[in-house]
N, C-alpha and C positions, 0 to 999 in steps of 0.2 A: 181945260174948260175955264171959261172966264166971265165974270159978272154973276148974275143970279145965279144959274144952274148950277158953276164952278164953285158956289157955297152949299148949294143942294147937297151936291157930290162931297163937299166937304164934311158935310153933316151925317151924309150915310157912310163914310169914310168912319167916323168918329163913333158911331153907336156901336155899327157893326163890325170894324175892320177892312171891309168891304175895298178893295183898288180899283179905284173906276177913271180911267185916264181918258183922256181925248177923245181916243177912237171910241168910247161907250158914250158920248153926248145925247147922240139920237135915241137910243135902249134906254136911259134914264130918263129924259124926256117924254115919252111914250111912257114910261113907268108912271113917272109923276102925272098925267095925262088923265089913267086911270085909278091914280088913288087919292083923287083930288078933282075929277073932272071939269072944265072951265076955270080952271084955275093955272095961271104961266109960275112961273120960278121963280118970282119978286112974290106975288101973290101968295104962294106955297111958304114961303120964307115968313111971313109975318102975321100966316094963322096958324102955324106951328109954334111962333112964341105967345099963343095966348094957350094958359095955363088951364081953360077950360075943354079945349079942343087940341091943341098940340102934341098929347103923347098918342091921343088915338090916331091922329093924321099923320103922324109920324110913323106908327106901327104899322098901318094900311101900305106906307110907300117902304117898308123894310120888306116888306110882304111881296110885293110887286116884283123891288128890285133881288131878291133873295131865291127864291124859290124858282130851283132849277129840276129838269124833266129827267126823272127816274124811272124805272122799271125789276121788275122782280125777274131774280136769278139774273141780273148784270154780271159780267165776269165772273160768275161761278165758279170756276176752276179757283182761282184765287182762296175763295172763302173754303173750297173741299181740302184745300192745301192746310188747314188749321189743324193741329192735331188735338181733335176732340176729343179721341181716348183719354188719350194723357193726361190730358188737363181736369178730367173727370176723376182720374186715378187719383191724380196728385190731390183733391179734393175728400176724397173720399177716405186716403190712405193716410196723411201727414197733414192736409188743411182743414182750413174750417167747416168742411163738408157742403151740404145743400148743391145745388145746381150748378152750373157753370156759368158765371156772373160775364156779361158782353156789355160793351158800351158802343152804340151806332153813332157818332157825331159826325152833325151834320147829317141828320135823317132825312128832311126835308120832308115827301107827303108816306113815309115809313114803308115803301117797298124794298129797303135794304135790312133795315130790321125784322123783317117778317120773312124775309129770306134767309136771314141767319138764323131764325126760328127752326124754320126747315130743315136748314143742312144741323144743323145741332141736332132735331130728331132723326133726321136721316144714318146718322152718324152713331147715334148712341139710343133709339129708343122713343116711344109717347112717354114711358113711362117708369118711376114717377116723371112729374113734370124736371126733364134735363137740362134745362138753360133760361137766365133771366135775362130778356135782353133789354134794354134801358136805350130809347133812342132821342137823339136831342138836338133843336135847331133852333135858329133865332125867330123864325116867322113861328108866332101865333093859327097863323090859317094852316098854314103846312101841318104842323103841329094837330091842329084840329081834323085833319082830314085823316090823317095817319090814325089815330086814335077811333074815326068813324069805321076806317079798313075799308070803304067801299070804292072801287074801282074798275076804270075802263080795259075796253079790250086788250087798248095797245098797252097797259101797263103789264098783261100776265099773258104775254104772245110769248113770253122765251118758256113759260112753265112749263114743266111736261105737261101733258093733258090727263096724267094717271093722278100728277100730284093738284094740278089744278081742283082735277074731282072730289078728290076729298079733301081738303083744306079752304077750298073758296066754294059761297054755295052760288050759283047763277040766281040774279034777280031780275023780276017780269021786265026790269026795263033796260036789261041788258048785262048790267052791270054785276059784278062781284064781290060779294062780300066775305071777309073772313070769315071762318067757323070760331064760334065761340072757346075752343079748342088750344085754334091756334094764339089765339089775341089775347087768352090767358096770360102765353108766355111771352109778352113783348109790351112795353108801356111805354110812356113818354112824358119828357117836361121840355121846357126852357132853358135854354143854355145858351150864353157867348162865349163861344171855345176861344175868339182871339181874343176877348177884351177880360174875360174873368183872371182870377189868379191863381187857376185852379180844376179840378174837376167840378161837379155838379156838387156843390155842398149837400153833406149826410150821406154820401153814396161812399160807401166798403172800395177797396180798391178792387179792380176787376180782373178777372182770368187774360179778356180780348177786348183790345179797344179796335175797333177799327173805324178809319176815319179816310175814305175816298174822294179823290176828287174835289177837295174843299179847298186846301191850300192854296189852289191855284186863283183862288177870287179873293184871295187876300193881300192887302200891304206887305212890301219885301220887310217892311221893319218887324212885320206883326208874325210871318211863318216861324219864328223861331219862339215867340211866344204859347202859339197854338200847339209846335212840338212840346215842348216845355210843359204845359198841360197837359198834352198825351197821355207822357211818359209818367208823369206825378201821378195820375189817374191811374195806373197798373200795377201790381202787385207783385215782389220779386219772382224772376221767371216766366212773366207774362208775356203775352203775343199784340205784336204793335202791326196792321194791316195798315199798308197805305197804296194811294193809288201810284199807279206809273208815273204819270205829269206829277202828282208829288212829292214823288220821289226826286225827280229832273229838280225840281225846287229847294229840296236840301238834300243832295247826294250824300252828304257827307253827317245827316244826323247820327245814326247809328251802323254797324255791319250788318246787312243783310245775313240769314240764315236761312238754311233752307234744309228738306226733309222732317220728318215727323218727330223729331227725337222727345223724350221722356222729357216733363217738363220737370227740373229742380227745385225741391224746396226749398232752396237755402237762396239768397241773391244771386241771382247772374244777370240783371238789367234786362232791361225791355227786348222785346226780337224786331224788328222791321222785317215781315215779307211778301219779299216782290212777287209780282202775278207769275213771274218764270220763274221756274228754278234754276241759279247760276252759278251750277257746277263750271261752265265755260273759264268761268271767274280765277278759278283755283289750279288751272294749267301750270306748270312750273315755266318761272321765268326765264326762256332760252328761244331766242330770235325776234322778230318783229311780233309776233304774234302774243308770244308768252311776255314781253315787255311791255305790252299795253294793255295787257289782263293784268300781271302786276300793279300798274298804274292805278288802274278801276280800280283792283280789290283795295287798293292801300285809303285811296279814295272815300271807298264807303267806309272803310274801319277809320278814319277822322284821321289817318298820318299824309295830313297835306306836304309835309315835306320827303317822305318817301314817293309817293304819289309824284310831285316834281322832278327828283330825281330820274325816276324810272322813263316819263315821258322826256324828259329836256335830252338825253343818253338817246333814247329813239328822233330825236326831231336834229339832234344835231349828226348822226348819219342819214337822214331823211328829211328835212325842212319842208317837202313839199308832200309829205305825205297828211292825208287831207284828218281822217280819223286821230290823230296824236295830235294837230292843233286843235281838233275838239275840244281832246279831252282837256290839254292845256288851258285852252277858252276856262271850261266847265269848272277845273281847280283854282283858279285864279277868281273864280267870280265867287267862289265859296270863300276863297281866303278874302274876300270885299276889294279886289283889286276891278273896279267893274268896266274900265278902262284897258288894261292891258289885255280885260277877257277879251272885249268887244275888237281889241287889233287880232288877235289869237284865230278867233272864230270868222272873223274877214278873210283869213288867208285858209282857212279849213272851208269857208264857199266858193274861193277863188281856183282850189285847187280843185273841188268836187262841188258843183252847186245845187248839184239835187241830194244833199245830203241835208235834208226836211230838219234835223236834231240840233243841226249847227244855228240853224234861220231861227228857230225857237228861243236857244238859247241866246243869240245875238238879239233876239228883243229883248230877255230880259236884263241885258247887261244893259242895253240902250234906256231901258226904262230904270234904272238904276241912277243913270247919265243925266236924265230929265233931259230926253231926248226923243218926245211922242212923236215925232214923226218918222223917226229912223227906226223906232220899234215895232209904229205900226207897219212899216213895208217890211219890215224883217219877218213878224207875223205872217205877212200875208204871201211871202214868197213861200215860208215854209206851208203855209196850206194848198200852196201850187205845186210842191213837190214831195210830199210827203206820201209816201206808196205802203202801203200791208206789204204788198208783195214783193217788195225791194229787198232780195235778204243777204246785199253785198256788205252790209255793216252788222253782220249776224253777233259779233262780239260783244259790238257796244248793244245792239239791243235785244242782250239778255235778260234786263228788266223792265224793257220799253214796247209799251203798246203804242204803235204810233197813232192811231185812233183818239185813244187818251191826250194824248200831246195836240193833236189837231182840235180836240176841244177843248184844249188849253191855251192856244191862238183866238180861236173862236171867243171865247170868256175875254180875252185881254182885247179882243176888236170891237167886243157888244155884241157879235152875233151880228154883226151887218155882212160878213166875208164867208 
């Protein structure tokens, strides 16, 4: 972006963290449109720096541009994957006691926090009250809305209809409101997860942070900050949820785990996990198959040079095989090589092009390049080929929703694609 707007963008870049390249002109435009009506991009720029109107006019378009469309019980399976017991146990047994402390970042209008509400009573009980969950975003109005609890149809279509009835009461004009019940146990504040230095200051470290889907609308420089906060946010033995596409973003923060196991009172670092369980992961390393499960798993536990080995050994009796330049691409762009990624994952299209995970990640090494227009067709081809039902790369996506990943594309085009 160039001229007024490309300063706009700079500016919601700078508050928020917010990556809004090229392909999002139009979505920020229209953004700025309605948080400022009759007002262009030069205009918006010079009543934002008066002192008397600027942080409201500014918070109106953080508002606009921020707030992305949730629903309750999203991915659930993911959240019943938490081991509630345990972490109640370990509370109750050798911790500080009281509830089971949750952090939702990046709540947005708080139907992921009042979801976690749910499966946390579902899981363990009404009573006493089992889980504090603490949910937090940059917009103000999201923020406000979450805290009202009142909502449309389409946000509580996945609910059961048993848990709908007693936990939302129907209102004369359609709408649904918490029960006082539920809203007890779920609160909210203000937070910049990429720009603070930290958790939510005064906030106890927490049992479960989870934080979906967010990463993905952030600066490549700023993801590693927001984990970095995460993780500083949890308490040793704590449960770190992320989404799929954020994962894809830093494969290599943490090892994934998976199963319910007993949570440790003593340090063993944050958990990262994936919406699937990736037993597939752990096959022993012997043929094509076990050699690039090897690869992944070395991957997610941070030994990018194991990780290299195990793939470079498969690619040099096999160069054409389309999955190992993937993964190749995907290690090299974690190791900041974001050049070699983008040669790597050319020849993982070349050899399979409806392989949706490579086109993804080839934007994002493009956009690493400062190369918005090679990112945005790499985006866009992955949204052309990107299948649920494709399940000939069953390996690699053991922790990949491709759904997540296509609104991962989506975010990074503005939503025009």
């Amino acid at each position: 972006m160039n001229g007024s707007l490309g300063q706009v963008a700079s500016l919601v870049r700078r508050e928020t963290g917010m990556a809004l390249p090229a392909g999002r002109a139009d979505a920020l435009l229209t953004a700025l449109r309605r948080a400022a009506p009759g007002t262009d991009a030069a205009g918006f720029l010079r009543a934002v720096a008066d002192p008397a109107q600027g942080e409201e006019l500014l918070g109106r378009l953080i508002d606009e541009v921020t707030v992305q469309e949730t629903f309750f019980a999203r991915d659930v399976a993911q959240l019943r994957d938490i081991p509630w017991a345990g972490l109640r146990a370990w509370r109750a047994r050798g911790g500080p006691g009281g509830p089971v402390r949750v952090w939702s970042a990046g709540c947005a209008t708080g139907e992921e926090a009042y979801t976690l509400v749910l499966e946390a009573v579902r899981a363990l009980g009404a009573r006493p009250g089992p889980v504090d969950v603490l949910g937090t975003d940059i917009s103000t109005a999201a923020l406000a809305a979450a805290a009202a609890g009142r909502y449309g149809e389409r946000a509580v279509r996945q609910l059961d209809p048993a848990v709908r009835e007693r936990h939302l009461t129907r209102q004369p004009d359609g709408r649904y409101q918490v029960t006082a019940g539920l809203g007890a146990l779920a609160r909210f504040r203000r937070h910049n997860l990429a720009l603070s230095t930290g958790p939510p200051p005064g906030e106890a470290p927490f049992d479960v942070v989870v934080c979906r889907n967010v990463l993905i609308y952030l600066s490549t420089q700023l993801i590693g900050r927001a984990l970095g906060n995460l993780e500083r946010a949890l308490r040793p033995g704590g449960v770190l949820v992320l989404g799929a596409a954020d994962v894809l973003h830093r494969t290599a923060a943490r090892k994934a785990v998976s199963g319910p196991a007993p949570v440790p009172p003593r340090p063993a670092g944050p958990r990262i996990r994936p919406p699937i369980p990736n037993a597939a992961r752990r096959v022993a390393a012997a043929g094509r198959r076990g050699r690039l499960a090897a690869a992944l798993e070395a991957a997610d536990a941070g030994d990018r040079l194991r990780a290299l080995s195990e793939v470079s050994e498969l690619l040099a009796s096999a160069p054409g095989d389309a999955e190992a330049n993937f993964v190749f691409g995907l290690i090299l762009l974690e190791r900041d090589d974001p050049a070699g990624a983008a040669r790597a994952l050319r020849r993982a299209m070349h050899y399979d092009p409806s392989l949706g995970l490579a086109a993804f990640t080839l934007g994002r090494a493009c956009d690493r390049l400062g190369d918005p227009a090679a990112a945005r067709a790499a985006y866009q081809h992955a949204l052309r080929v990107l299948d649920p039902a494709d399940q000939r790369h069953e390996l690699i996506l053991q922790q990949i929703d491709v759904r997540d990943v296509a609104a991962a594309c989506r975010a990074r085009l503005g939503g025009t694609s």
